[in-house]
N, C-alpha and C positions, 0 to 999 in steps of 0.2 A: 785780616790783621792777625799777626801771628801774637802768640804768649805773652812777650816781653814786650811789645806795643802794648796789649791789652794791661799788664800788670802795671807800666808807666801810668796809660790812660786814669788807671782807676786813682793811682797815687797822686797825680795831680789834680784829681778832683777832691778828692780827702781833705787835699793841702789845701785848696780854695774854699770848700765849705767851712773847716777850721776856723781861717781867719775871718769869713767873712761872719761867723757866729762870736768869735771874741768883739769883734767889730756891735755887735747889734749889742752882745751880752750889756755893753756901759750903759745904751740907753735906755733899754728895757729895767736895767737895775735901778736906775734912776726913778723910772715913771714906777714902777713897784714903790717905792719907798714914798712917792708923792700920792699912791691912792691908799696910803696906811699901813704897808705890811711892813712886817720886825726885818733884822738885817739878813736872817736864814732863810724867810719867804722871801725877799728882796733878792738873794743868790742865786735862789733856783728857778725864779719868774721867768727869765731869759728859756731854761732849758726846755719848760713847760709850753712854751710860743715854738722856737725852733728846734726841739724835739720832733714834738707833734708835724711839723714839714718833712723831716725826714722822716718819719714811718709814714709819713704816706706819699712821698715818692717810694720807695722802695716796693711798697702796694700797689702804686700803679703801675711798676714792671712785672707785677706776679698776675693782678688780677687781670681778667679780660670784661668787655659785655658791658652793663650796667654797673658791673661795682668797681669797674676802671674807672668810667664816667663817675659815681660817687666819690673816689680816690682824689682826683684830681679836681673835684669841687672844691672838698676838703683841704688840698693843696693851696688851690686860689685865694681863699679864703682868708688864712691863714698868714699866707704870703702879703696879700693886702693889707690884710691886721697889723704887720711888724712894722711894714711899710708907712703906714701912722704914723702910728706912736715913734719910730724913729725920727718920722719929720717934726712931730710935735717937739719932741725933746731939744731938736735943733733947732726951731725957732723959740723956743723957752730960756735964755739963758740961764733960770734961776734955780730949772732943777741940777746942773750941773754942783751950783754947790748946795745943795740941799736947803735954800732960804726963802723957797716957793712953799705958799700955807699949802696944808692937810686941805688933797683935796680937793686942788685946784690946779688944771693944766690948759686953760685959756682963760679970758678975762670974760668973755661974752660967755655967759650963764646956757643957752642951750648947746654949744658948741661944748662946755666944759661939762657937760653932764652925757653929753653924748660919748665923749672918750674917757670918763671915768666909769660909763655902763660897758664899755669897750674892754678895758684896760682888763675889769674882774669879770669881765663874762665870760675870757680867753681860758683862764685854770679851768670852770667847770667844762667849757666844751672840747677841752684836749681829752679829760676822762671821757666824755661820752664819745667822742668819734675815734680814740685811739683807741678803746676798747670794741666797739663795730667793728675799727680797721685791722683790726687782732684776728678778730673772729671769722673775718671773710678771708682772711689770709689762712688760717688754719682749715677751714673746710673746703679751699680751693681743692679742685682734683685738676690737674692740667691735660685735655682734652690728647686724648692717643694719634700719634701720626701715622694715620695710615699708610702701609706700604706703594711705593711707586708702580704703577697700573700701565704696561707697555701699549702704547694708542697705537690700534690696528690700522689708522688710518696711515701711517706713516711705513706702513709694510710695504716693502717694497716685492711681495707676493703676488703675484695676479693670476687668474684662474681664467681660460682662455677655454672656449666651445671648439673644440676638435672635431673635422671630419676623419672618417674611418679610416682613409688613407694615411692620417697623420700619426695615429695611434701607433705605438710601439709594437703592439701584438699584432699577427696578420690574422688575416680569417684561418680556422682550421680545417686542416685537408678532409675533405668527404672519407668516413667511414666507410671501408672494401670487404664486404662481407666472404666468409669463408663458402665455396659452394659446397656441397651438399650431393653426393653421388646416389642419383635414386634408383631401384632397382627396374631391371630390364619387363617392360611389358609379357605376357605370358597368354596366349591364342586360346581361345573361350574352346576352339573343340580340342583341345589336346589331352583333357583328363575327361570328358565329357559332351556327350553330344548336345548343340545348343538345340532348345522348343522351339519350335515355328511360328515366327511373328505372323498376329493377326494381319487381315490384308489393311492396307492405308487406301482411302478414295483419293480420286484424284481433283485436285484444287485445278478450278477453271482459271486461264489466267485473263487477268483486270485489262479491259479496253485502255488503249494510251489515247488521247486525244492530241489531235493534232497541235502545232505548236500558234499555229497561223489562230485558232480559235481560242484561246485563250486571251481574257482580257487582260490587258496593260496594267499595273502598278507600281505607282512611283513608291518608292520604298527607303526611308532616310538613312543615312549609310553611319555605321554606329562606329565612332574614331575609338580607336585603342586608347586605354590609360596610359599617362604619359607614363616614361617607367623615370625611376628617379637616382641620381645622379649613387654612382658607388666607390668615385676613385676621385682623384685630387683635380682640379677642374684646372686647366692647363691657363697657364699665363694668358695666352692671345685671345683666350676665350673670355675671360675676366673683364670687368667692364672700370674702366681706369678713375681710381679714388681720387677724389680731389684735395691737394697737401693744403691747409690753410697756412697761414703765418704766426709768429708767435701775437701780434696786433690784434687777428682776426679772432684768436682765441681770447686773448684778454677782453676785447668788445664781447664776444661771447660769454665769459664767467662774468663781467659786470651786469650784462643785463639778466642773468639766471638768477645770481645774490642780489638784487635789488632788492631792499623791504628787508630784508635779514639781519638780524643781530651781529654782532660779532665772534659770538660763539656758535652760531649756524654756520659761519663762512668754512667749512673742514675741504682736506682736501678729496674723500672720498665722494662729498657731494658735487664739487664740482665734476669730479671723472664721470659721474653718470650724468650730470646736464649736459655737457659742453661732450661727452662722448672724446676724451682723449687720455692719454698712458697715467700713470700715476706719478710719474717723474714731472711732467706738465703740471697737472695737478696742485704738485706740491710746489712749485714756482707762480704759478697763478691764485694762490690761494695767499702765499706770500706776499706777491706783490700789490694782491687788493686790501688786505690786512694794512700795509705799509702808505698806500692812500687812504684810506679810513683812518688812520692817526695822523696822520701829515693835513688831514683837512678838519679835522679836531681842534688838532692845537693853531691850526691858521687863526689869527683873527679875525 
């Protein structure tokens, strides 16, 4: 609602509460004047009743919690109280002209003591609950909004396990070392005669045994490590994923969230049950939220 809605809005409420307090103002002046009070207590009776209603609606738009709840006690209370004594006065015809005794606002004795305990028990309790309702309105502090919190769930980021072939970067080329020119060997007699090696014996050589004499052993034959895969693993080789339906998924995310709150249903949890994109996700997550209320409000 823009401004000038909102600034009518409030002007015709002003305008109805108005009338509808000159409206109570007669009767209340009346029933004041019938439990004794002079013509100045008799004036302001009225304000003291439907005052006290307004400050505490107005309280119970400010306050929250328990002293909302007290606010609007107050309110009921109140509102009830007017509601009385407005009927009394209208089945009374005689407070109208002022020719009903001191003191008397029904004929049957407990009913007439009940709304004349009514009528003056309303001035003290406007001072006690309008000065509470002062008080809680003055120490209110109105709770800080905290700033709006971006939900990661709703990223449309995903972080995907890459083999090495997919990486941007290749492998880097083998390091070529510089060679290294060493100098030319140099003949042990050219500056110097070499000393006479001691003499060496001679090593007998080891008997072969024939091949026929040797006994047999079976001997377990030890397989290579596999070696492991280092490039992109080709189409044909791939072993063919099975596409489910958008059905097959939604039976899948109902039976995952089962037992779950409504607040547990996110779409990042479904993407790790159900194993599917985050765009899924976020339409299955919708659409069991959209069943969970639709069978709420079913009867």
């Amino acid at each position: 609602m823009n401004r000038t809605g909102r600034i009518l809005l409030v002007t015709a409420l002003v305008a109805v509460v108005a009338m509808a307090f000159r409206v109570s103002w007669n009767a209340l002046r009346d029933i004041a004047n019938a439990i004794g009070a002079d013509h100045t207590a008799a004036t302001l009776y009225p304000f003291v009743v439907d005052g006290l209603m307004a400050l505490a609606l107005v309280a119970t738009l400010v306050l929250v919690g328990r002293d909302r709840t007290f606010a609007l006690r107050v309110l009921g209370t109140y509102t009830l109280a007017s509601l009385v004594l407005n009927y009394v006065h209208g089945l009374v015809p005689e407070l109208h002209g002022r020719t009903v005794d001191w003191g008397r606002l029904a004929d049957w004795d407990p009913a007439n003591w009940a709304l004349v305990l009514l009528a003056t028990s309303l001035p003290v309790g406007s001072i006690y609950f309008g000065s509470d309702l002062v008080a809680k309105v003055l120490h209110h502090r109105p709770t800080p909004i905290p700033p709006p919190v971006t939900n990661r769930e709703e990223s449309a980021d995903t972080i995907r396990n890459r083999s090495t072939a997919d990486l941007p970067e290749s492998t880097p080329a083998p390091a070529v070392a510089n060679p290294v020119r060493m100098p030319d060997p140099i003949a042990v007699g050219f500056l110097k005669s070499a000393l006479p090696l001691k003499p060496v014996p001679a090593i007998a050589p080891t008997p072969v045994k024939p091949i026929g004499s040797t006994p047999k052993s079976t001997v377990a034959a030890t397989s290579p490590r596999p070696r492991g895969a280092t490039g992109r693993v080709p189409e044909a080789a791939r072993s063919p994923r099975p596409k489910r339906t958008p059905t097959q998924l939604l039976d899948e995310a109902r039976t995952a969230m089962t037992g779950l709150p409504d607040s547990k249903v996110t779409a990042e949890g479904i993407r790790r049950e159900v194993h599917t994109s985050p765009a899924n996700a976020r339409m299955l997550r919708d659409t069991l939220l959209t069943e969970r209320a639709a069978a709420v409000g079913a009867p």
